[in-house]
PATOR-559972 format. One line per 2 residues: their letters; for each residue x, y, z of C-alpha. Coordinates in Angstrom, 1 decimal, always signed. Each point is the difference from the previous one (the first is absolute). Example, Ala and Ser with C-alpha at 12.3 -4.5 7.8 and 13.67 -1.06 7.14 Angstrom:
2
AS> +12.3/-4.5/+7.8 | +1.4/+3.4/-0.7
//
This chain:
93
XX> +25.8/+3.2/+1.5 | +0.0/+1.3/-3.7
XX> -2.2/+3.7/+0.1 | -1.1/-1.1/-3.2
XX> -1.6/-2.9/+1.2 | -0.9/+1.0/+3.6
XX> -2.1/+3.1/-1.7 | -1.7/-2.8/-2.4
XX> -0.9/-2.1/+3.3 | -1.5/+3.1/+1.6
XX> -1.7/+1.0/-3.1 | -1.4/-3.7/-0.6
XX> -1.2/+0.3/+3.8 | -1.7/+3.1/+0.1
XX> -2.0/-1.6/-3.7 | -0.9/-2.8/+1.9
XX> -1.1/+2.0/+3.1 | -2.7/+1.6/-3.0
XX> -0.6/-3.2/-1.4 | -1.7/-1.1/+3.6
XX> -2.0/+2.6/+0.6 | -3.9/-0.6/-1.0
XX> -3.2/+1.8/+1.0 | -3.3/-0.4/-1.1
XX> -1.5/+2.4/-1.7 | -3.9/+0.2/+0.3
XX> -2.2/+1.6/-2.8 | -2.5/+2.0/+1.2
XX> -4.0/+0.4/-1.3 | +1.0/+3.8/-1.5
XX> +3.2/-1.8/-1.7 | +2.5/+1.3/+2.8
XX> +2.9/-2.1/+0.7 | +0.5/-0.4/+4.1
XX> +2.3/-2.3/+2.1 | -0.5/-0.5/+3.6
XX> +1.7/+1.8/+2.3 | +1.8/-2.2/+1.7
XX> +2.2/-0.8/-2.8 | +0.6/+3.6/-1.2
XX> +1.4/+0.7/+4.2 | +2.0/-3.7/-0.5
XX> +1.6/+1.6/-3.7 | +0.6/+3.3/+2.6
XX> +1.8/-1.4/+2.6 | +2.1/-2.0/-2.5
XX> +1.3/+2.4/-2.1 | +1.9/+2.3/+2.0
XX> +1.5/-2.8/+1.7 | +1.6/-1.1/-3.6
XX> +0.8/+3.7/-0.7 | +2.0/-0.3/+3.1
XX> +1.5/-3.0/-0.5 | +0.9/+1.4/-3.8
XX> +1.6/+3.3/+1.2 | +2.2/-2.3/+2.6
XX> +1.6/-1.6/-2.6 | +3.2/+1.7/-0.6
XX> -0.2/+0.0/-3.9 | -3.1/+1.8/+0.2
XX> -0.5/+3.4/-1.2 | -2.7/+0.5/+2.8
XX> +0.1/+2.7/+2.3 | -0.5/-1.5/+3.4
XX> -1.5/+2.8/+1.4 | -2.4/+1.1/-3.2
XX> -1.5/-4.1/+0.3 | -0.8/+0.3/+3.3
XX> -1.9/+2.7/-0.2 | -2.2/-1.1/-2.8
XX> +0.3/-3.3/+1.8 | -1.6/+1.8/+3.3
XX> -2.6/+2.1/-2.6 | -1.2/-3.5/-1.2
XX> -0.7/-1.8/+3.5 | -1.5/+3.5/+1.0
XX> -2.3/-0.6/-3.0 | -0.3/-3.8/+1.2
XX> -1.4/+0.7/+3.5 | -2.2/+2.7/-1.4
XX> -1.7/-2.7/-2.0 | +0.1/-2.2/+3.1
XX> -1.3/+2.5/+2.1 | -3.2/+1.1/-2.5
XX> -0.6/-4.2/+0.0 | -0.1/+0.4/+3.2
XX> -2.4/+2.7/+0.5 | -2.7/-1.6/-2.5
XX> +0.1/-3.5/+1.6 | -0.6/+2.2/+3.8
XX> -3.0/+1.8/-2.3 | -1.0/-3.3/-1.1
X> -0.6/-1.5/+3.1
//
């Protein structure tokens, strides 16, 4: 397999993996922009698990060990989010 070419594939991938993603984005009565939750844990989750994938490739200049820990800093921030929904729907009820 040509580098050339294989680094074109994985760039035309990771475009494509951008191109897909699509959350609505809610305008609120004091003109604040919101999206629900559920899709702001969802883009979470996902994310590290591309940076992963990324810094596994072995033409990538990614440090392994730097990804995952931002990877781990962002689901921490994911089931923070998850956790404080949580909390408001047990409030709520």
């Amino acid at each position: 397999m040509n580098t050339a070419h294989g680094r074109t594939t994985q760039a035309q991938e990771e475009v494509d993996a951008v191109e897909r993603l699509s959350v609505p984005v809610i305008c609120g009565l004091s003109g604040g922009l919101a999206i629900p939750a559920l899709q702001v844990v969802e883009l979470l989750r996902a994310l590290p698990e591309e940076w992963e994938e990324w810094a596994a490739h072995e033409d990538s200049r990614l440090d392994p060990a730097t990804t995952g820990a931002l990877a781990d800093l962002v689901r921490q921030l994911a089931d923070q989010i998850d956790l404080a929904c949580i909390e408001i729907a047990s409030d709520e009820e």
